[in-house]
N, C-alpha and C positions, 0 to 999 in steps of 0.2 A: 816304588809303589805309587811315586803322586798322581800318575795317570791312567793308572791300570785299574778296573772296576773290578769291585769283590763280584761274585756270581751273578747278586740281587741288585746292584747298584750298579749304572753306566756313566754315572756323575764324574767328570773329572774330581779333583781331589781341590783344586781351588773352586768348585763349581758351589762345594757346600760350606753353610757359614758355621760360625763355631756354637750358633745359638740355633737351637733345631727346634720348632714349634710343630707338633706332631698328633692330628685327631685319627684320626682309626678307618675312617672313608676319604679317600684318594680325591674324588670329589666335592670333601669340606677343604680339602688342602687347597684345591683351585678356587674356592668360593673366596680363602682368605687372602689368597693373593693378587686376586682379580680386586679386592675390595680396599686391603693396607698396603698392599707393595708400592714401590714403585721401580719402575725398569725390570720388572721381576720376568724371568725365562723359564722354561719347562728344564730341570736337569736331568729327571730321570723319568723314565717311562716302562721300564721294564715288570712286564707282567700287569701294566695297567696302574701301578704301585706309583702315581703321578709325586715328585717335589718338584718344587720351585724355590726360587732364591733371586733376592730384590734386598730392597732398602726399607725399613720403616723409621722413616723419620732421620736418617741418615747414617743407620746402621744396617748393615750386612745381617739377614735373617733370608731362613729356607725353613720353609714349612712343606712335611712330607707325611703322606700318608705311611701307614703302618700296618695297615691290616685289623681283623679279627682276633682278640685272644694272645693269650701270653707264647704260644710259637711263634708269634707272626710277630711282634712286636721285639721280640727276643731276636729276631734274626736282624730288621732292619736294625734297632738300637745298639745292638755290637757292632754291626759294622760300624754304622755310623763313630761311634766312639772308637773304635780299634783303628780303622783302617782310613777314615776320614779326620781324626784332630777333633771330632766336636768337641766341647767341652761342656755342653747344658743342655738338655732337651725338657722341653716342659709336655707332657700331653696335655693334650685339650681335646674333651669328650664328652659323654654321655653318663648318665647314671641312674640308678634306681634306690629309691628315696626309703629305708628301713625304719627311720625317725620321725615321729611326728611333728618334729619341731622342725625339718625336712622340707620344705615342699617344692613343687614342681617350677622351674627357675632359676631355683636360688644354685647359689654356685660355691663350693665345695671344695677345700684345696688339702690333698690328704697328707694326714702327717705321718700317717704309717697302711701300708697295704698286708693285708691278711692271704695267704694265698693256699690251696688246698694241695697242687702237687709236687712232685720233687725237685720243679724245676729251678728253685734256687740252690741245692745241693748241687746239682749236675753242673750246673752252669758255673754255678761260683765259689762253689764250696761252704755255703752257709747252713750251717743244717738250723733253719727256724722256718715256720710258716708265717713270720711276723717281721716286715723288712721294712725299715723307718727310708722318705725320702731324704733329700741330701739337704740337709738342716739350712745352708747357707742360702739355697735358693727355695726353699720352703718360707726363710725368716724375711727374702727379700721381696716375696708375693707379698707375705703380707705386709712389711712395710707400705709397697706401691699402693693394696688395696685401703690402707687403713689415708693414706694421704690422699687417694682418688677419692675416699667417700663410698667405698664399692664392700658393701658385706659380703662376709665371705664365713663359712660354717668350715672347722674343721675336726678332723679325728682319723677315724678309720676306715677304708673303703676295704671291702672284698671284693678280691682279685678271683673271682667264679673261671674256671673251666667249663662249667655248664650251664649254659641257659632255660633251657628245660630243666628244672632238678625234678627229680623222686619225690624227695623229703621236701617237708615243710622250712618254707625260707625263713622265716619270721622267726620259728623257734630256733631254726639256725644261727639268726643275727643275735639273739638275745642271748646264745650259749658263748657267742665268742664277741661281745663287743663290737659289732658291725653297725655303722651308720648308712651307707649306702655301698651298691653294688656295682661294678665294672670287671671289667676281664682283664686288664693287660699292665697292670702298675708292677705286679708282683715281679714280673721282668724284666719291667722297665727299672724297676730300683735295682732287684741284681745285677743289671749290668753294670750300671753305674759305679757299685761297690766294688764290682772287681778289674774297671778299668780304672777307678781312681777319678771320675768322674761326677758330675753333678745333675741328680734327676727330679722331677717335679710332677705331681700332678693335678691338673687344674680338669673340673667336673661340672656342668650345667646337670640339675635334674630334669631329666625326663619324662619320667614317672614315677608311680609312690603305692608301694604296695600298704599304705597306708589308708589311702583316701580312691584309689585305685583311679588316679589322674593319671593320663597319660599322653605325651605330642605325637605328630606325624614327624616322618623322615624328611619332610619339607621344614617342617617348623625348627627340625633340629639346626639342621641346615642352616636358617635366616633369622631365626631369632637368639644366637648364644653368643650372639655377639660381644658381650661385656664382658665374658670370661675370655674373647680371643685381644682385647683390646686391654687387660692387664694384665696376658701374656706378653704382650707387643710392649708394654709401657713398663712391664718388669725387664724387658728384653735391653730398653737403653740403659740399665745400670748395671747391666753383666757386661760392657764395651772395655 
């Protein structure tokens, strides 16, 4: 298998490193490796789906996009785990701020994802809508961030399927304990648990259905950078 690409992936098998740094737009993957890498190469291109893989700071790190939503997310992340060796993927993303104590900036590192569909049963056999990250690189974020000086808000993020909802979100978050909103952790943790693996999520707020603040898809882009930069500085002590 070491050079034979799953469907989604054309990466050789040494192409990707075992520490996977993963935001959701193909195009933040490029921004972070044009910006931390170095020597860093395009591995995979397929579907537009851009990683890269370089050096920060003298380790081996590939940061790959993942897509939209917990199918997309779900498919690169198994592979990556199953078929490629990673051993730790952290996302790095966006979110929307359900707490007032929340706001737009701050950065978020979730210690359990809330998720609506069955996709952790299917996937991995877990029947809960409540799938905790992988304790050991959850405990080493915050290590990094409490020694960098770098605040960090954690709890529970909702793993939404829907962006548009029906329903009132507010009352939503408040019936089940939700601090802020994203789409794709809920899968990214299942996968983790049933390859025996190690998963993370790391969150800039974007907006806040709070205060009703919200960035551009530029601003996301160019200014989250301090949640990619204690991924990267969590990244040297998983070597």
């Amino acid at each position: 298998m070491s050079n034979i690409p799953t469907p989604h992936i054309n990466a050789k098998k040494e192409d990707i490193a075992k520490i996977v740094l993963m935001p959701g737009d193909p195009l933040r993957a490029k921004k972070i490796a044009e910006t931390y890498l170095e020597d860093y190469r395009l591995v995979n291109e397929v579907r537009n789906m851009f990683m890269y893989t370089g050096t920060y700071k003298g380790v081996k790190v590939t940061v790959a996009g993942s897509g939209m939503g917990c199918p997309s997310i779900g498919i690169y992340s198994y592979e990556l785990f199953k078929f490629y060796d990673v051993d730790y993927i952290i996302r790095v993303g966006s979110a929307g701020s359900y707490n007032e104590n929340i706001n737009v900036y701050d950065i978020f590192n979730a210690k359990e994802a809330f998720g609506e569909s069955n996709y952790a049963k299917i996937a991995a056999n877990i029947d809960s809508n409540i799938i905790e990250a992988g304790q050991t690189l959850f405990n080493k974020i915050e290590e990094v961030a409490k020694r960098n000086e770098i605040k960090t808000h954690v709890g529970r993020c909702h793993s939404s399927d829907v962006f548009y909802r029906y329903d009132d979100s507010m009352t939503f978050a408040k019936e089940n304990g939700l601090d802020v909103v994203e789409m794709e952790s809920y899968a990214l943790f299942s996968n983790a648990i049933v390859t025996g693996k190690q998963a993370a999520c790391l969150l800039t707020i974007s907006d806040s259905f709070i205060t009703n603040e919200a960035t551009t898809a530029e601003e996301r882009q160019n200014n989250f950078m301090q949640m990619i930069e204690l991924a990267l500085e969590t990244s040297l002590e998983l070597k």
